[in-house]
N, C-alpha and C positions, 0 to 999 in steps of 0.2 A: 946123708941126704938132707939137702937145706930145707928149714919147712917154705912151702909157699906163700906168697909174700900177696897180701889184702890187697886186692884192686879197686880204687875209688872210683865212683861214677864220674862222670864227665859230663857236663851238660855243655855243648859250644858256646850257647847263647845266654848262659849266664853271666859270663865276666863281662859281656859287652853290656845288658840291659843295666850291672853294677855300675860304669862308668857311665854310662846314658844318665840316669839317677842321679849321680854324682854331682852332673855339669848341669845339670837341671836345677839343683837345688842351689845349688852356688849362682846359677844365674834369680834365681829368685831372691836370693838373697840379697844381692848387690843392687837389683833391682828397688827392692824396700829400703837401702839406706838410699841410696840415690831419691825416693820420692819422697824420703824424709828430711833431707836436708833439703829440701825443694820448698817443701811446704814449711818449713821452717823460716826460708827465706821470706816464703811472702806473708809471712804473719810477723817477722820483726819490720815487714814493709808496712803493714797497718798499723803495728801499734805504735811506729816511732810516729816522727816529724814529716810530714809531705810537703811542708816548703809553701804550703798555702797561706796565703793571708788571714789570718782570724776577723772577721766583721767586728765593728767596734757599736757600741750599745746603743741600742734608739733613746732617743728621749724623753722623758718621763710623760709628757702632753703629744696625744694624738688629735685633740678638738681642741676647740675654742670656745668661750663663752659669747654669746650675743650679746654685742657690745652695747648698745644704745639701753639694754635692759638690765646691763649688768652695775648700773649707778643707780644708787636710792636716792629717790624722790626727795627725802629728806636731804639729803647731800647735794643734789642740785641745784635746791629753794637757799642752798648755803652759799654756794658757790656763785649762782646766778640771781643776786634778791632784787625784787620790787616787778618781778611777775604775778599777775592773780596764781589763784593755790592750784588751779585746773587750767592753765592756760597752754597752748599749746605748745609754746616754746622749751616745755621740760620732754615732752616726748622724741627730741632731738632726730638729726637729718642721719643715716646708716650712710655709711661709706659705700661707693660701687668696690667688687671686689669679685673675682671669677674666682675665688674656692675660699669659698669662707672654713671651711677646714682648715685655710693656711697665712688669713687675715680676717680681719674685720676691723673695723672703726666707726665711730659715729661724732659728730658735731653741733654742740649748741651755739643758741647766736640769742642776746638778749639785749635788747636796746634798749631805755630810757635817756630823759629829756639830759642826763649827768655827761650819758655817754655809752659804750657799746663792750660787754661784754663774750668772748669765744672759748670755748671748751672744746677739744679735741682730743679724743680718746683713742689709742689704735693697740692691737695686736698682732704681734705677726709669730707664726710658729714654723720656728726655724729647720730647715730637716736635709741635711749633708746626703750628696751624692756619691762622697767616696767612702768606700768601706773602711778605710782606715781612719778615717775621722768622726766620731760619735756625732751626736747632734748638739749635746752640749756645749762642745767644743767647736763646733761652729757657731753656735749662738754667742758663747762669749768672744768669739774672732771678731763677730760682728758688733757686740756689745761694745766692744777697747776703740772699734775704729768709730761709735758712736762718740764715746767719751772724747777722743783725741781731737774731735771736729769741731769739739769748743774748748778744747785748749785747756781739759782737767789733767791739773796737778797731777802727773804720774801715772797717765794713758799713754797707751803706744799703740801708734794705728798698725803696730805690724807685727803681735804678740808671738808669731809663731809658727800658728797655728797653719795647716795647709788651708788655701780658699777655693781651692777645684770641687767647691760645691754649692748647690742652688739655696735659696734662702726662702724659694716659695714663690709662684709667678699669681698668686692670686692680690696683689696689689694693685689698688685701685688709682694708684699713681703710677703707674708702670713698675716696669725691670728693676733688680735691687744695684744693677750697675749706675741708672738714674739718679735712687736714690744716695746713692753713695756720691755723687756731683753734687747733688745740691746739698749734701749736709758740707761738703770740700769748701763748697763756695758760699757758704752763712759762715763756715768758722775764719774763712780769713779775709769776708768784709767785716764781720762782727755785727752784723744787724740783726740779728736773731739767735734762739737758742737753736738748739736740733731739729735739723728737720728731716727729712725722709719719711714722713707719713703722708699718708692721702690729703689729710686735712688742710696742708700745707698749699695743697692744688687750688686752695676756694680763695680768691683775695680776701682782703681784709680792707677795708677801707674806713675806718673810725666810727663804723657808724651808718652808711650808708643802706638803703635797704638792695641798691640794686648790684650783686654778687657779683656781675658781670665784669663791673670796672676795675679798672687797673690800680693795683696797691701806690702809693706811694714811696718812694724811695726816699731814706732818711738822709737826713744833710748828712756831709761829712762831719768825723770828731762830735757827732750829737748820740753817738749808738755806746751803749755799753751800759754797766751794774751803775747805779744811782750810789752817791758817797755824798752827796753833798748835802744831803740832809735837811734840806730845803723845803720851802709849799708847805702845805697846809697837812698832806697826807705823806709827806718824805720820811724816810727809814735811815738815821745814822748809818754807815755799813760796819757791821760789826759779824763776832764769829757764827751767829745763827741765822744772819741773813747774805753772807757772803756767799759769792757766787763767779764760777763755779766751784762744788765741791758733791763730794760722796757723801753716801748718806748709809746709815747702818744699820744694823737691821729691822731690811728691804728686798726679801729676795734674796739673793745670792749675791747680787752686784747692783749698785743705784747711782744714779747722780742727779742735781738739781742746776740746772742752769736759769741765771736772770739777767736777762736784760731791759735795757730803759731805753727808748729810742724816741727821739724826737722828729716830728715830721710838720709839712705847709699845714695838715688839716689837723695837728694836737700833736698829743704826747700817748706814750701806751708803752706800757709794762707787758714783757714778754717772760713767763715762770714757764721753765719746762725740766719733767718729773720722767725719768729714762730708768726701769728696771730690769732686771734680766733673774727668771724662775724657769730655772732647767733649759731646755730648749725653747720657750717663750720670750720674746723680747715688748714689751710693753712701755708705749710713749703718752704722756698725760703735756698738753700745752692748754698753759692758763692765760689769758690774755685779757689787760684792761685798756680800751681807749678813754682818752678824755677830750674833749674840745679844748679844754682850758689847760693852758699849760702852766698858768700856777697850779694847778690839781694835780698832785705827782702820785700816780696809785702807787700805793701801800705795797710795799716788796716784804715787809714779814706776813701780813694777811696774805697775801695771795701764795706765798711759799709755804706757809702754813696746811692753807685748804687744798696745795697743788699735795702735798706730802699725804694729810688725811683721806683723802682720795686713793693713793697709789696704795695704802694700808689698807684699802677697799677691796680694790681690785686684788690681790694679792690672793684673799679671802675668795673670790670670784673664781679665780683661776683652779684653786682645791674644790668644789664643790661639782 
């Protein structure tokens, strides 16, 4: 007799709920790499390269100093002599300007029986609309096409730099398109140093008190640097009064321009002192009328005091 042989239970519905379990875990599982490489995707999306542009740096000056205030009295009575000590002619005329945030300038005017002195001070703070160009870098764009306007030794009006940016609409002369014409057309009549500042708007008439009249325009072949060393007050041209030329350190970038221009009503010396501190561009014009055209003003004084000046403002602009 065989013995009898153990009968195992049976439950129907266990091998099924075994394979239910099975497909369940395995679907979770596949599920969790799947949301792991997912999320892994989008974090090597963050932390690489997005193909964005990076903004390029502002520039060191957000304001301006107040121009008319930012010359010492002392330096004035220097620049402008044979005014009384309190007279009004040192408290000089501000430039009109709709965002003195983004200009300012002011201008003296000093006349005696000899002749008529002009001082004309401007700042403009320069500030680039494309992101990819800093502000510095449009200041000096604009700085070279200053330089290149009076024809300094190794400017290039066309450095590089992109110019799809504003330079500041608060100029009291207009648009900087404006001023970029009339510095084009002083550098290739030669009648003057730089110009594109406000100040350049007021005539100048030798002397005259009434503002209103029309400059004179100087003969031909009478405009340019004095060499001949001539008159009473004439400057041999030599390497400290030559002109135009760079000047060192000044800023970041300087030039000094001189001119001697002859005209029907005299003679008049034009010194003009162009720096560039970060995104600041800063123009200093020195100017001597004389009646007497034996009287040749003095091209190292007036380059001199136009220099000691610009070593002023410099100071002005840090404070």
């Amino acid at each position: 007799m065989q013995p009898a042989q153990q009968r195992r239970a049976y439950v129907p519905g266990a091998a099924r709920t075994a394979a239910v379990l099975t497909a369940l875990l395995a679907t979770i599982g596949l599920s969790g790499c799947t949301s792991s490489a997912s999320n892994a995707g989008l974090d090597d999306g963050k932390s690489g390269d997005s193909g964005a542009p990076v903004a390029a740096a502002p520039g060191k000056y957000r304001t301006l100093p107040e121009a008319c205030g930012s010359v010492d009295s002392k330096t004035l009575r220097t620049l402008l002599p044979g005014a009384d000590e309190d007279a009004e002619v040192y408290d000089g005329q501000a430039t009109v300007t709709y965002d003195t945030d983004r200009r300012v300038g002011c201008r003296w005017k000093l006349e005696t029986g000899s002749g008529t002195r002009y001082l004309t001070i401007d700042f403009e703070r320069v500030v680039s609309y494309d992101p990819t160009v800093s502000d510095d870098d449009q200041a000096k764009d604009r700085y070279e096409k200053k330089a290149a306007a009076v024809h300094l030794p190794g400017a290039s009006a066309s450095p590089g730099t992109p110019s799809g940016s504003g330079s500041g609409s608060g100029s009291g002369s207009g648009s900087p398109s404006k001023s970029a014409s009339k510095e084009s057309s002083s550098a290739s009549s030669g009648t003057s140093g730089t110009s594109g500042i406000s100040g350049n708007d007021v005539p100048r008439d030798g002397g005259s008190k009434d503002d209103g009249s029309s400059t004179e325009e100087p003969k031909s072949g009478t405009s340019g640097t004095d060499t001949s060393g001539t008159g009473p007050s004439g400057d041999a041209d030599s390497e400290e009064t030559a002109a135009p030329r760079r000047l060192d350190d000044l800023g970041d970038d300087a030039f000094l321009d001189d001119q001697l221009i002859t005209t029907d009503s005299g003679i008049h010396r034009d010194v003009t002192v162009v720096f560039r501190s970060s995104n600041v561009i800063a123009t200093i014009e020195y100017d001597q009328w004389s009646t007497d055209k034996t009287h040749i003003p003095s091209s190292e004084e007036l380059q001199v005091n136009a220099e000691d000046l610009a070593q002023e403002l410099t100071g002005r602009l840090n404070e």
